[in-house]
PDB file of N, CA, C and O in Angstrom:
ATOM      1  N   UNK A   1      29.340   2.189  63.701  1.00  0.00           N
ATOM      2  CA  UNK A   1      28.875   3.395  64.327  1.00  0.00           C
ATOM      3  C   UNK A   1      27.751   3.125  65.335  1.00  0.00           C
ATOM      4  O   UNK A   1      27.889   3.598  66.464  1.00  0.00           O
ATOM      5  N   UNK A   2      26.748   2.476  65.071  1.00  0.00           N
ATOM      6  CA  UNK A   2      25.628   1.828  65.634  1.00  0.00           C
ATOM      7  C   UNK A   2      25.892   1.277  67.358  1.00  0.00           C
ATOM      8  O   UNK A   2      25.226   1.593  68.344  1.00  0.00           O
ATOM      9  N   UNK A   3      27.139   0.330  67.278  1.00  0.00           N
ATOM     10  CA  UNK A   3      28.036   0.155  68.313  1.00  0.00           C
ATOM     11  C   UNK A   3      29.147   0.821  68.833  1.00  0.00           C
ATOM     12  O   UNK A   3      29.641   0.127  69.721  1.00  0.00           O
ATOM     13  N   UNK A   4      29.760   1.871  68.665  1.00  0.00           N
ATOM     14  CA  UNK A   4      30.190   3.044  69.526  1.00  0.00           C
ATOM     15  C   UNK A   4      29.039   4.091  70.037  1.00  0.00           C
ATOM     16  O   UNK A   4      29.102   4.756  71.071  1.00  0.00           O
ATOM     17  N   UNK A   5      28.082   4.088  69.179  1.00  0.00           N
ATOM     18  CA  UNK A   5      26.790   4.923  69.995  1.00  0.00           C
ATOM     19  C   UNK A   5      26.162   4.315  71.321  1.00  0.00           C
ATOM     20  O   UNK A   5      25.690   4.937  72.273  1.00  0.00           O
ATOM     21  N   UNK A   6      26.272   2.969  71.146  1.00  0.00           N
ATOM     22  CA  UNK A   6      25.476   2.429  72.254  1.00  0.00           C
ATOM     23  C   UNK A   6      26.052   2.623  73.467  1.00  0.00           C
ATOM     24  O   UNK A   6      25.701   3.083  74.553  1.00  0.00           O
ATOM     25  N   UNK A   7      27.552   1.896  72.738  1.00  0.00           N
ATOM     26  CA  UNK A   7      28.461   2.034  74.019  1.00  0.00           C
ATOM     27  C   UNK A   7      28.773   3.476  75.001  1.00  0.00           C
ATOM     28  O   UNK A   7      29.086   3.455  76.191  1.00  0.00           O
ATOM     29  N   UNK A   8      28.640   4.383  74.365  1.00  0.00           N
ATOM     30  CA  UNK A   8      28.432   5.577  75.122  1.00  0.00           C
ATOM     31  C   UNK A   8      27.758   5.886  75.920  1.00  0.00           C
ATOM     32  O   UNK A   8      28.251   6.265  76.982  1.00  0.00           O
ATOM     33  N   UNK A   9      26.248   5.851  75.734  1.00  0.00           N
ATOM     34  CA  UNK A   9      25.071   5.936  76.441  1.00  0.00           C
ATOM     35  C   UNK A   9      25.491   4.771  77.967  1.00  0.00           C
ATOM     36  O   UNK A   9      26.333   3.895  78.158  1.00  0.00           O
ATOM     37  N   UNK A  10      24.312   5.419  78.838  1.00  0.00           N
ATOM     38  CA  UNK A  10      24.233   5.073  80.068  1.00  0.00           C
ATOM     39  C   UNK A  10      23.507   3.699  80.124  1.00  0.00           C
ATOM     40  O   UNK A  10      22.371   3.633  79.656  1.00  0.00           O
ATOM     41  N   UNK A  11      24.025   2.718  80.608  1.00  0.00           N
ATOM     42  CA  UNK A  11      23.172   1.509  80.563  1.00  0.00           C
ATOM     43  C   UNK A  11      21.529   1.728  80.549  1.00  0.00           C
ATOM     44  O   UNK A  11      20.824   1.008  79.841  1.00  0.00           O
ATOM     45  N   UNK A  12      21.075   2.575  81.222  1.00  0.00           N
ATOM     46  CA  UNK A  12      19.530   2.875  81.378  1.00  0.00           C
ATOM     47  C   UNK A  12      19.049   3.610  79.978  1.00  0.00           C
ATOM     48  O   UNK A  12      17.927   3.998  79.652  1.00  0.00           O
ATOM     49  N   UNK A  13      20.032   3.649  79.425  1.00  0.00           N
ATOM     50  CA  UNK A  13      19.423   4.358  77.933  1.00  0.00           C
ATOM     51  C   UNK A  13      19.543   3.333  76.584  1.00  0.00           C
ATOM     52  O   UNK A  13      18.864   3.274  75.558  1.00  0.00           O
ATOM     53  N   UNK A  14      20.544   2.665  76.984  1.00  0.00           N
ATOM     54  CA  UNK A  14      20.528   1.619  76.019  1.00  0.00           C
ATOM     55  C   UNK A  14      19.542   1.032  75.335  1.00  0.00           C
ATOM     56  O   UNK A  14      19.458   1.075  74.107  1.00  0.00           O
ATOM     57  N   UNK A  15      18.602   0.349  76.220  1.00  0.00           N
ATOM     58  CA  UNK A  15      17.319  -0.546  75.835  1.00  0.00           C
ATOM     59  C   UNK A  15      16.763  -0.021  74.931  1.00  0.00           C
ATOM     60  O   UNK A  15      16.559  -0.571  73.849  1.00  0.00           O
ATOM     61  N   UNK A  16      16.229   1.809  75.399  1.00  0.00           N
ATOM     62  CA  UNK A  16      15.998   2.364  74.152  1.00  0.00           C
ATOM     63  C   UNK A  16      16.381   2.477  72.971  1.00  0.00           C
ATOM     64  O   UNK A  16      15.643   2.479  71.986  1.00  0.00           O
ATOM     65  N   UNK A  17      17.617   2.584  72.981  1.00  0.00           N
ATOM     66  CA  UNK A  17      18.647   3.283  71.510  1.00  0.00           C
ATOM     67  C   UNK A  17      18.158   1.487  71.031  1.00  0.00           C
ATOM     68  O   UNK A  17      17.801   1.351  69.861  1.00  0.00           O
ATOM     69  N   UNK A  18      18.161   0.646  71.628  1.00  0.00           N
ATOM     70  CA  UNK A  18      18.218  -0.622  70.963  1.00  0.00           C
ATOM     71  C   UNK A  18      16.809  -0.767  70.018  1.00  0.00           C
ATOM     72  O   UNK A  18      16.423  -1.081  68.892  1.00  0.00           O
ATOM     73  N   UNK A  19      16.346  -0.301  71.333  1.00  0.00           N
ATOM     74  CA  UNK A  19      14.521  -0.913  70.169  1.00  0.00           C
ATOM     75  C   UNK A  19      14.198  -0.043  69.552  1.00  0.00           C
ATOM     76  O   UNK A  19      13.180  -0.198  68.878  1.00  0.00           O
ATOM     77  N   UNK A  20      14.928   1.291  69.497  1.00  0.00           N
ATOM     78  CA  UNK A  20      14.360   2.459  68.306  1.00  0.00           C
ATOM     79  C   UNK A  20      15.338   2.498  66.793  1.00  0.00           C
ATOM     80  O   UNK A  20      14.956   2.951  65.714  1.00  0.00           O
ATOM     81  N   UNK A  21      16.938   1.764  67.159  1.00  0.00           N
ATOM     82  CA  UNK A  21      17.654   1.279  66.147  1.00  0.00           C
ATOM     83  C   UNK A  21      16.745  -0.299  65.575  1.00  0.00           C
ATOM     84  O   UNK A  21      16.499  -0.460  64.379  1.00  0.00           O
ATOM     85  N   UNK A  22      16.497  -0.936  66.227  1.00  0.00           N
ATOM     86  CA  UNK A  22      15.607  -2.226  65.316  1.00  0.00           C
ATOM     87  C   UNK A  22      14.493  -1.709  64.883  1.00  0.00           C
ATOM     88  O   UNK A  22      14.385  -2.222  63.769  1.00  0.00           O
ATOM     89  N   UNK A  23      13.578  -1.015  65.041  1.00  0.00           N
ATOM     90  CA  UNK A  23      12.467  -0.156  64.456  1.00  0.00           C
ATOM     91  C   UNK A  23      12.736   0.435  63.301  1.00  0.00           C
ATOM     92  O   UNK A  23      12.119   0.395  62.236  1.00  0.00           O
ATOM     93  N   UNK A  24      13.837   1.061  63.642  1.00  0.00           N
ATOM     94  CA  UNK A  24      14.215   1.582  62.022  1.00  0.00           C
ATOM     95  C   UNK A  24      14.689   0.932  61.228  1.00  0.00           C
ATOM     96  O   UNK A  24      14.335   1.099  60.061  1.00  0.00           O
ATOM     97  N   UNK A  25      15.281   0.333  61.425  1.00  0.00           N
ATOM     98  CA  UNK A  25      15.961  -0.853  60.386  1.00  0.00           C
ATOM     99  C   UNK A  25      14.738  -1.571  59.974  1.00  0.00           C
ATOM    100  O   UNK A  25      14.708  -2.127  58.876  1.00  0.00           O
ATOM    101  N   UNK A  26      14.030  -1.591  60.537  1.00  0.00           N
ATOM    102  CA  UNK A  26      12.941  -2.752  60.377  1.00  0.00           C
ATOM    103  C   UNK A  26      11.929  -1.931  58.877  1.00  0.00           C
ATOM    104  O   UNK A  26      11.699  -2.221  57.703  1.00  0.00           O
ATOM    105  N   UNK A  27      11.652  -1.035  59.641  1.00  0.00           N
ATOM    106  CA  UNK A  27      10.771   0.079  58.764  1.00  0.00           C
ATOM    107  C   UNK A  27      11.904   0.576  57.282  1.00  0.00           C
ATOM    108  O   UNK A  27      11.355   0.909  56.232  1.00  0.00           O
ATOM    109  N   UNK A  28      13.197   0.568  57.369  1.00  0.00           N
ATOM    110  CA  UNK A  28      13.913   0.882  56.456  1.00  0.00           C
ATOM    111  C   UNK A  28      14.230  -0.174  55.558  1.00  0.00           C
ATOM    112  O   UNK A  28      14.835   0.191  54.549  1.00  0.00           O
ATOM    113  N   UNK A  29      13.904  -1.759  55.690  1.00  0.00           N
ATOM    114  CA  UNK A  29      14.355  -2.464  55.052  1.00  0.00           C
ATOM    115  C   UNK A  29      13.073  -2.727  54.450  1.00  0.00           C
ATOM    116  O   UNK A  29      13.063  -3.615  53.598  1.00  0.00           O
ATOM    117  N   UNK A  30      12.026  -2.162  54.703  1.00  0.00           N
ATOM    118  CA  UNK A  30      10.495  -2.606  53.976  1.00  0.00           C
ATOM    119  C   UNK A  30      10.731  -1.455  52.943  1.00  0.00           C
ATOM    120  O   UNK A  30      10.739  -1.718  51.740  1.00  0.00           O
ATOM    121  N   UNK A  31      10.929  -0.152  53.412  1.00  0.00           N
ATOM    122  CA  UNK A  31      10.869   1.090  52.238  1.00  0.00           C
ATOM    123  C   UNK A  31      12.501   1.136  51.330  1.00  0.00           C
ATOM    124  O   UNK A  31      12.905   1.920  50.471  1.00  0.00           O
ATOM    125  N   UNK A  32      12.924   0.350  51.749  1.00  0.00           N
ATOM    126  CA  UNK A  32      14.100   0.544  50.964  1.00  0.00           C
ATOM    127  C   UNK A  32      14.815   1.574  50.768  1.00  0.00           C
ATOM    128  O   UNK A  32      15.461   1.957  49.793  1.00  0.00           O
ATOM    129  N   UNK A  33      14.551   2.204  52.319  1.00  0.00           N
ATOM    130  CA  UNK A  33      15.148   3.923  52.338  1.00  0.00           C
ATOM    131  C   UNK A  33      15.596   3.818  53.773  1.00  0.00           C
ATOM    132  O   UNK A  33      14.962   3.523  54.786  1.00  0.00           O
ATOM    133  N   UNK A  34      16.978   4.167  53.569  1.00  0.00           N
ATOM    134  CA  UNK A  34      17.826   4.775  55.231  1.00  0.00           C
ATOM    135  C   UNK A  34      17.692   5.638  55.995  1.00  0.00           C
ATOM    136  O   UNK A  34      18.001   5.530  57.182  1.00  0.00           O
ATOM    137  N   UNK A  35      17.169   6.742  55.436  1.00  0.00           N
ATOM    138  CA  UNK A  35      16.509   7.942  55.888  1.00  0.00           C
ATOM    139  C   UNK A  35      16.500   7.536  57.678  1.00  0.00           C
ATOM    140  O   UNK A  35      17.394   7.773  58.491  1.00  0.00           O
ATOM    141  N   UNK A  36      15.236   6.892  57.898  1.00  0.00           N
ATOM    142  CA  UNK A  36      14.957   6.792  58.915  1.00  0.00           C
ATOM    143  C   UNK A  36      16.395   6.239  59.960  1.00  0.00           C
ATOM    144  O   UNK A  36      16.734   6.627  61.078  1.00  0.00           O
ATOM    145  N   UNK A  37      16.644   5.814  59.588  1.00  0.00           N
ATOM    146  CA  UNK A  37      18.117   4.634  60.458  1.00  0.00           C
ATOM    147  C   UNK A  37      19.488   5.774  60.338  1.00  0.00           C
ATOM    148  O   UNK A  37      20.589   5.489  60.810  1.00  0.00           O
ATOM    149  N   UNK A  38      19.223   6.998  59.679  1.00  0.00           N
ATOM    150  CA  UNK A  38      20.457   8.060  59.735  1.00  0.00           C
ATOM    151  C   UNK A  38      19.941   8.925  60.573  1.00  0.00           C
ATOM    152  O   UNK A  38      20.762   9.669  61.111  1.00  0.00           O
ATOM    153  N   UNK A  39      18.605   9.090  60.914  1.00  0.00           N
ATOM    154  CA  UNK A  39      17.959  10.006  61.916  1.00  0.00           C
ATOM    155  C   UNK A  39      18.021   9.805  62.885  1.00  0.00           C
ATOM    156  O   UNK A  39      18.212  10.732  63.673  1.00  0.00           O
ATOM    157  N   UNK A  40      17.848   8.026  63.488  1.00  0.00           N
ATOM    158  CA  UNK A  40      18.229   7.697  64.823  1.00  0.00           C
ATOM    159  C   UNK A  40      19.356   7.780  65.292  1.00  0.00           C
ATOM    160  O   UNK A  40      19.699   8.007  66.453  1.00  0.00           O
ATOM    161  N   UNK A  41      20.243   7.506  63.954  1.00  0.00           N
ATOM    162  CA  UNK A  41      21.582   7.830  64.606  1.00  0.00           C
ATOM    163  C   UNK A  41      22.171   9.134  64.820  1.00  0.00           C
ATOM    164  O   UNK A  41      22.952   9.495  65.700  1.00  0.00           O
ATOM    165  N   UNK A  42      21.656   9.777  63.858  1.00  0.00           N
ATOM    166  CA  UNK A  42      22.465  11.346  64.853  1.00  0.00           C
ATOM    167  C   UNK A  42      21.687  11.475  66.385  1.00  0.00           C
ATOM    168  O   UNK A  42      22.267  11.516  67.470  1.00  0.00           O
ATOM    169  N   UNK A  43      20.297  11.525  66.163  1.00  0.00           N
ATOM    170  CA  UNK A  43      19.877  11.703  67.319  1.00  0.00           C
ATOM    171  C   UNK A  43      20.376  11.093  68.321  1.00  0.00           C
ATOM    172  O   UNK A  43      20.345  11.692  69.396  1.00  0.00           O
ATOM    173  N   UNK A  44      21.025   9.624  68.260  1.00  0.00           N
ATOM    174  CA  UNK A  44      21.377   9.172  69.700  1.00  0.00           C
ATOM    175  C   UNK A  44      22.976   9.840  69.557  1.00  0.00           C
ATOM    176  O   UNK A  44      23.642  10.255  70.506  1.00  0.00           O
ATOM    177  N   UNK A  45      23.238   9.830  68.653  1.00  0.00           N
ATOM    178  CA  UNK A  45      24.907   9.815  68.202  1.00  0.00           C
ATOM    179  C   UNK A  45      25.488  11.249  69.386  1.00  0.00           C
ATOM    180  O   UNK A  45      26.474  11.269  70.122  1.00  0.00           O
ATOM    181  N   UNK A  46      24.538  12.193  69.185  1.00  0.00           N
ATOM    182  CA  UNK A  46      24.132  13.595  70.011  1.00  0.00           C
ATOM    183  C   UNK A  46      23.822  13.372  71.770  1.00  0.00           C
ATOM    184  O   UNK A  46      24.129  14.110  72.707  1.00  0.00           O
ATOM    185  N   UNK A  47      23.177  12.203  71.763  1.00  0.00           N
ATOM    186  CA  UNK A  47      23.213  12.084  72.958  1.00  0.00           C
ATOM    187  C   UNK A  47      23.956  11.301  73.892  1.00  0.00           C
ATOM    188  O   UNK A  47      24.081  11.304  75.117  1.00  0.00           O
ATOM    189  N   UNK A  48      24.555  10.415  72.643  1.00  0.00           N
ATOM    190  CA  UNK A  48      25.911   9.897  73.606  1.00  0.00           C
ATOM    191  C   UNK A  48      27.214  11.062  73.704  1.00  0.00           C
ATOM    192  O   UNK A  48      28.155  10.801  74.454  1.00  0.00           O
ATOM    193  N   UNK A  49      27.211  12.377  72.891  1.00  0.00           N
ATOM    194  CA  UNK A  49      28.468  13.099  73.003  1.00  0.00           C
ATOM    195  C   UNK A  49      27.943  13.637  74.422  1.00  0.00           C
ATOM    196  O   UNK A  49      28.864  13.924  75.187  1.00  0.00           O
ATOM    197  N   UNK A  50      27.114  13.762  74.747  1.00  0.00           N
ATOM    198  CA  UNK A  50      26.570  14.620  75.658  1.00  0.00           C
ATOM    199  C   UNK A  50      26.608  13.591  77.244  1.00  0.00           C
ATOM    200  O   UNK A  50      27.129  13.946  78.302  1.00  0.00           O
ATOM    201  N   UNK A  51      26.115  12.686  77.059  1.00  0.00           N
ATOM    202  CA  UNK A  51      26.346  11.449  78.146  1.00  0.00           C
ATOM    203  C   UNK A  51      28.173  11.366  78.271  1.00  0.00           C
ATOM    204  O   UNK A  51      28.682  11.665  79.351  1.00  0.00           O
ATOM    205  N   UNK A  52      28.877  11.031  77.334  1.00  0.00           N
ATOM    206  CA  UNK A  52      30.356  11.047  77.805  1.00  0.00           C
ATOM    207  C   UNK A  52      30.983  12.332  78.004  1.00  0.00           C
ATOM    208  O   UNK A  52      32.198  12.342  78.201  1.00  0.00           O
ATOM    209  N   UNK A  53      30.252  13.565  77.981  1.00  0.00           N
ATOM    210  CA  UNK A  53      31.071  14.577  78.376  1.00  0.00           C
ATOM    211  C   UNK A  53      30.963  15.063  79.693  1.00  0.00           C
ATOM    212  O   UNK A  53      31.724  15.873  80.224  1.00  0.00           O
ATOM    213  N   UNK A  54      29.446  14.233  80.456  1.00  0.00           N
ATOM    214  CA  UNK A  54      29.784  14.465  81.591  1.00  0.00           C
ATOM    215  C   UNK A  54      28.683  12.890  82.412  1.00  0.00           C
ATOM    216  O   UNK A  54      27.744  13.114  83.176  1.00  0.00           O
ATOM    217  N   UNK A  55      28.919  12.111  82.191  1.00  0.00           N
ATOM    218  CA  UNK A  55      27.667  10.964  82.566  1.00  0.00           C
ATOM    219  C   UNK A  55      27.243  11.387  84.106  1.00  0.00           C
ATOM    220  O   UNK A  55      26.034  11.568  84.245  1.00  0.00           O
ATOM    221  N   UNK A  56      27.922  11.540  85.082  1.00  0.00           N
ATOM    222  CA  UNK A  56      26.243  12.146  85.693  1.00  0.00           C
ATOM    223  C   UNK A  56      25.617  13.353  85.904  1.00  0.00           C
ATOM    224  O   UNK A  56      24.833  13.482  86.844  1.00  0.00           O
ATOM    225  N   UNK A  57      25.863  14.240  85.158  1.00  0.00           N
ATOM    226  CA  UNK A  57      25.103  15.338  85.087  1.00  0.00           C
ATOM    227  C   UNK A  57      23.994  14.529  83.729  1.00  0.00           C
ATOM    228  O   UNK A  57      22.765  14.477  83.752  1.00  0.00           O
ATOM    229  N   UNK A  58      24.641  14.148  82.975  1.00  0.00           N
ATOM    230  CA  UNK A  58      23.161  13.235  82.096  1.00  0.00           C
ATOM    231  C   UNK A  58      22.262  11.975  82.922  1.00  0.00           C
ATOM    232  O   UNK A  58      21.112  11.796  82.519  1.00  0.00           O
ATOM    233  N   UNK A  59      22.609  11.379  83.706  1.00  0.00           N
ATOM    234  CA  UNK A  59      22.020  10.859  84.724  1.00  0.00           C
ATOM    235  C   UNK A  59      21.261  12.037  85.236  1.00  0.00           C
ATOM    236  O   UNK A  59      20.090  11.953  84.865  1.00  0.00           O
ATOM    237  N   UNK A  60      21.497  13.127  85.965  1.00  0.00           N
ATOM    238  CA  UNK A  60      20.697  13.768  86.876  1.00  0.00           C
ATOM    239  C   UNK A  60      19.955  14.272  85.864  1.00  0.00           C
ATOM    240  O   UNK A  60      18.889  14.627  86.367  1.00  0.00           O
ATOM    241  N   UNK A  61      19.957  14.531  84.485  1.00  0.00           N
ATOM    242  CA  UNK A  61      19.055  15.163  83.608  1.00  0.00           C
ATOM    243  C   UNK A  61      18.040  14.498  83.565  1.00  0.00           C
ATOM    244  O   UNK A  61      16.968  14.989  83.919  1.00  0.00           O
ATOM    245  N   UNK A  62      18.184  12.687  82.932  1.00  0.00           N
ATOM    246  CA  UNK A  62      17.195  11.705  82.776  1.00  0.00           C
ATOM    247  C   UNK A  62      16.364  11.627  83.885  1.00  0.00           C
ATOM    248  O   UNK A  62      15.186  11.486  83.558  1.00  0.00           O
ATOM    249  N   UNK A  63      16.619  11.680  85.425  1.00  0.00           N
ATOM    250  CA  UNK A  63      15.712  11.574  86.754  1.00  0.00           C
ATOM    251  C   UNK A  63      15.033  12.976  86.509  1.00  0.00           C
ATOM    252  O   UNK A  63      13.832  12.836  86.278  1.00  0.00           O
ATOM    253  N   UNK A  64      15.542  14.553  86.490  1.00  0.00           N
ATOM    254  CA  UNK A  64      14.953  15.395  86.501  1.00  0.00           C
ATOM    255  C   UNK A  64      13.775  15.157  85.540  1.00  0.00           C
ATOM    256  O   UNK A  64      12.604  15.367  85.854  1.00  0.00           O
ATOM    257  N   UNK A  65      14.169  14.718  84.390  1.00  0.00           N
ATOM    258  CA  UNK A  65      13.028  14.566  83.412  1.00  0.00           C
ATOM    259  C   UNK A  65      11.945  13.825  84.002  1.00  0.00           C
ATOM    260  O   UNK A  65      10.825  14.265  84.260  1.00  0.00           O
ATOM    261  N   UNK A  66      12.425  12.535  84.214  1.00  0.00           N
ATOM    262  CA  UNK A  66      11.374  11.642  84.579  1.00  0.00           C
ATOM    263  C   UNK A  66      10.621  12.328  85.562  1.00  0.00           C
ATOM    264  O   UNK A  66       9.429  12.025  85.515  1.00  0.00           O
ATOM    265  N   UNK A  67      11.032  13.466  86.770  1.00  0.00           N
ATOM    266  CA  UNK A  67      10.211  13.867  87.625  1.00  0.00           C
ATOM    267  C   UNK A  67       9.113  14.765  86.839  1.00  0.00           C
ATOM    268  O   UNK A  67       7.902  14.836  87.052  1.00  0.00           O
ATOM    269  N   UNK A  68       9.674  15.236  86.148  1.00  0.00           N
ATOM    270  CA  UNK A  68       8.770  16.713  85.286  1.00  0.00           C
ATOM    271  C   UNK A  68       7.790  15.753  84.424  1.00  0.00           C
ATOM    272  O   UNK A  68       6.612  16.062  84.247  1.00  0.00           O
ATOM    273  N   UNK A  69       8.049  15.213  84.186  1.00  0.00           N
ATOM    274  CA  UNK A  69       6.904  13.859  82.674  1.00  0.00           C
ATOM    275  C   UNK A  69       6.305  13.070  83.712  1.00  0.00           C
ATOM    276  O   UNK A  69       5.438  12.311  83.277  1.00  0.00           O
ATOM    277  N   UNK A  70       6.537  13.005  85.190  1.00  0.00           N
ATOM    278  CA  UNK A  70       5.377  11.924  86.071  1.00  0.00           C
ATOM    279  C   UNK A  70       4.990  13.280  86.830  1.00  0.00           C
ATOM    280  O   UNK A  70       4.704  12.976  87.988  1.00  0.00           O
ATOM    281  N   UNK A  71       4.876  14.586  86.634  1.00  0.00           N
ATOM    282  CA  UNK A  71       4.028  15.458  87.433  1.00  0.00           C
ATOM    283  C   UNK A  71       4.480  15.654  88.807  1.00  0.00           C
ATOM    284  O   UNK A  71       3.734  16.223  89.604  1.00  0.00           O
ATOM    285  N   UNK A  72       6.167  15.042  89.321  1.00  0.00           N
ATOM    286  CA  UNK A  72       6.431  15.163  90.510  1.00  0.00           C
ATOM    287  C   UNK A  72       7.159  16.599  90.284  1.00  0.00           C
ATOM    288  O   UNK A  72       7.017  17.171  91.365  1.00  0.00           O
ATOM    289  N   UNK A  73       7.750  17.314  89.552  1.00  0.00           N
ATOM    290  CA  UNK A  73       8.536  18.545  89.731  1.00  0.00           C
ATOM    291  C   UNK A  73       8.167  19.200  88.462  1.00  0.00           C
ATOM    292  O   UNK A  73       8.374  18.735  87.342  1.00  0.00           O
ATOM    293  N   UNK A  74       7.618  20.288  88.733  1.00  0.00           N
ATOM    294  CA  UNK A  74       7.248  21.702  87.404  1.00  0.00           C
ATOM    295  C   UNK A  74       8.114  21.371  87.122  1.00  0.00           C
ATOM    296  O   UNK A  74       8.022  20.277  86.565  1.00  0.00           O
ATOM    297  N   UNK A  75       9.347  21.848  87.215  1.00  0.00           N
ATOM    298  CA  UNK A  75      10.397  22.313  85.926  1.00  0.00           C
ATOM    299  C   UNK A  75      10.744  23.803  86.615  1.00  0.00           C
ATOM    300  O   UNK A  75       9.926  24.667  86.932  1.00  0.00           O
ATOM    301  N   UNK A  76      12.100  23.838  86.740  1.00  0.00           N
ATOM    302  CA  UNK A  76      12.560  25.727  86.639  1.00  0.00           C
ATOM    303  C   UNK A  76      13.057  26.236  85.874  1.00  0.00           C
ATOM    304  O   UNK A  76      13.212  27.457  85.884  1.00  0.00           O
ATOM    305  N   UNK A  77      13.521  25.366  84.844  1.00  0.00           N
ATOM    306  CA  UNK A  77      14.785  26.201  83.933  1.00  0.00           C
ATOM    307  C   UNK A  77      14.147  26.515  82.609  1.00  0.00           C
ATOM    308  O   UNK A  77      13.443  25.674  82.050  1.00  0.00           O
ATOM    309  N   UNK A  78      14.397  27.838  82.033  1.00  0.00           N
ATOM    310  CA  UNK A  78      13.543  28.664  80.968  1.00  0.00           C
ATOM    311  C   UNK A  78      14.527  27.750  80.102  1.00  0.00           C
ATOM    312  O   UNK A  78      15.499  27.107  80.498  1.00  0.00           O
ATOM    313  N   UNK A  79      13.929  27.887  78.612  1.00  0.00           N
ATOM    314  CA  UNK A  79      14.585  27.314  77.099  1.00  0.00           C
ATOM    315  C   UNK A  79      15.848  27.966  76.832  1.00  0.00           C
ATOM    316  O   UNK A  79      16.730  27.498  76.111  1.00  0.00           O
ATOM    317  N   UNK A  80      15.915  29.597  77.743  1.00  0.00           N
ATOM    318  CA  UNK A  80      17.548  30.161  77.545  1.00  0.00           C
ATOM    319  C   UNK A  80      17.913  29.662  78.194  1.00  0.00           C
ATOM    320  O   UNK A  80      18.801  29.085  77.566  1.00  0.00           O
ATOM    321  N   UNK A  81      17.992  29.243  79.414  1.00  0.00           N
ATOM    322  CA  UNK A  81      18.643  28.426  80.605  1.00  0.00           C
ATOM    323  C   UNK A  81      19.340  27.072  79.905  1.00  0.00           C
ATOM    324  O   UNK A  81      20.542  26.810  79.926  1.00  0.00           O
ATOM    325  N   UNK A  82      18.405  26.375  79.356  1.00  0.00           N
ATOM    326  CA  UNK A  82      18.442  25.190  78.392  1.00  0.00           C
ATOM    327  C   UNK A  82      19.953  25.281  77.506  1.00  0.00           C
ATOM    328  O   UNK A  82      21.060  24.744  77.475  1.00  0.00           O
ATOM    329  N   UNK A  83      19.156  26.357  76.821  1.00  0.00           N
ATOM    330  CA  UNK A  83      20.170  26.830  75.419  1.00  0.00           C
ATOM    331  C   UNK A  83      21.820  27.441  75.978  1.00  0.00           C
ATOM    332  O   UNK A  83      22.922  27.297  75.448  1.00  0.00           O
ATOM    333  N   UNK A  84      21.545  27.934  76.855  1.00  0.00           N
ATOM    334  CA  UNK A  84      22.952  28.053  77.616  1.00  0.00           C
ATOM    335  C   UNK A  84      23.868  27.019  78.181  1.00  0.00           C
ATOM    336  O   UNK A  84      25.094  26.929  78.110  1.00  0.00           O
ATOM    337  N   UNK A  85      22.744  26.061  78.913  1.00  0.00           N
ATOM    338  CA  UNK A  85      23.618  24.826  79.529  1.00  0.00           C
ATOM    339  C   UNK A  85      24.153  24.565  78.102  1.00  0.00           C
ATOM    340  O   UNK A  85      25.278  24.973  77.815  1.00  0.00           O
ATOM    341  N   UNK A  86      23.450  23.946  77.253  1.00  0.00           N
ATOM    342  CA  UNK A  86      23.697  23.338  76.290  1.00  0.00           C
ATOM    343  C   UNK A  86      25.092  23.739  75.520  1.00  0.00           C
ATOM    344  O   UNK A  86      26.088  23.059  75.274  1.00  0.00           O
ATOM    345  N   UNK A  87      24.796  25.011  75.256  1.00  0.00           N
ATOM    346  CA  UNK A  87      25.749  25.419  74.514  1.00  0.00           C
ATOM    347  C   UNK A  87      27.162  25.573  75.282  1.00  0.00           C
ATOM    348  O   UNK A  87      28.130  25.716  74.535  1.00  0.00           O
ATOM    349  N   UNK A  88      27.453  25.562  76.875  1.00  0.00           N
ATOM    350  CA  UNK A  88      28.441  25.602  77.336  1.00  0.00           C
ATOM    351  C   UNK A  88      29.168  24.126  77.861  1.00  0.00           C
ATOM    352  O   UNK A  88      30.291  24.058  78.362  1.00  0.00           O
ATOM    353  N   UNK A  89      28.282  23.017  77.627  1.00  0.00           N
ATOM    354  CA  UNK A  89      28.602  21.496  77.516  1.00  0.00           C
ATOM    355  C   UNK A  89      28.902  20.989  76.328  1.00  0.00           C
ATOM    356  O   UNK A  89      29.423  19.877  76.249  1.00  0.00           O
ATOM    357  N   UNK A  90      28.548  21.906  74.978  1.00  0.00           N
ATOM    358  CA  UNK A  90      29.252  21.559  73.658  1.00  0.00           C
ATOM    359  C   UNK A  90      30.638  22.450  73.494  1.00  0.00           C
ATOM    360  O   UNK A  90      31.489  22.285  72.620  1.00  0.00           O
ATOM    361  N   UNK A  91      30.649  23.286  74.391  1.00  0.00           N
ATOM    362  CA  UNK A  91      32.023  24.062  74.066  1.00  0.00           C
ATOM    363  C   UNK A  91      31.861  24.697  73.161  1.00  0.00           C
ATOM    364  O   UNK A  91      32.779  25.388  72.719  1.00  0.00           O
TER     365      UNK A  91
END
């Protein structure tokens, strides 16, 4: 599973999913609890359905972001705006 998640994601997202899947594993094999390593995976698991249902509209999401988190673009779209895209890209 670990490796069909990756493979989904956009090469530029990978690195992440990589070093936040070894983090957990890392932290899960000291506590002797998975917890953590089932959390990363839905979370990315969610964002690769979302990357293969349309990869560059998730590309243009990741740049929009990055503009809004370095202070180059407010942001226009309200949390219903959000909740709408969202919900009409999950079908």
């Amino acid at each position: 599973m670990p490796r069909a998640i990756r493979e989904a994601l956009l090469p530029e997202e990978a690195g992440q999913f990589d070093r936040e899947w070894r983090a957990a594993m890392s932290r899960s094999a000291e506590r002797l609890d998975l917890a953590e390593v089932y959390t990363v995976l839905e979370r990315w698991r969610g964002i690769a359905v979302l990357t293969q249902a349309d990869p560059e509209a998730h590309r243009r999401m990741l740049r929009r972001a990055d503009l809004i988190l370095t202070g180059q673009d407010r942001g226009t779209v309200t949390a219903d705006d959000m909740r709408e895209m969202l919900a009409h890209r999950l079908g």
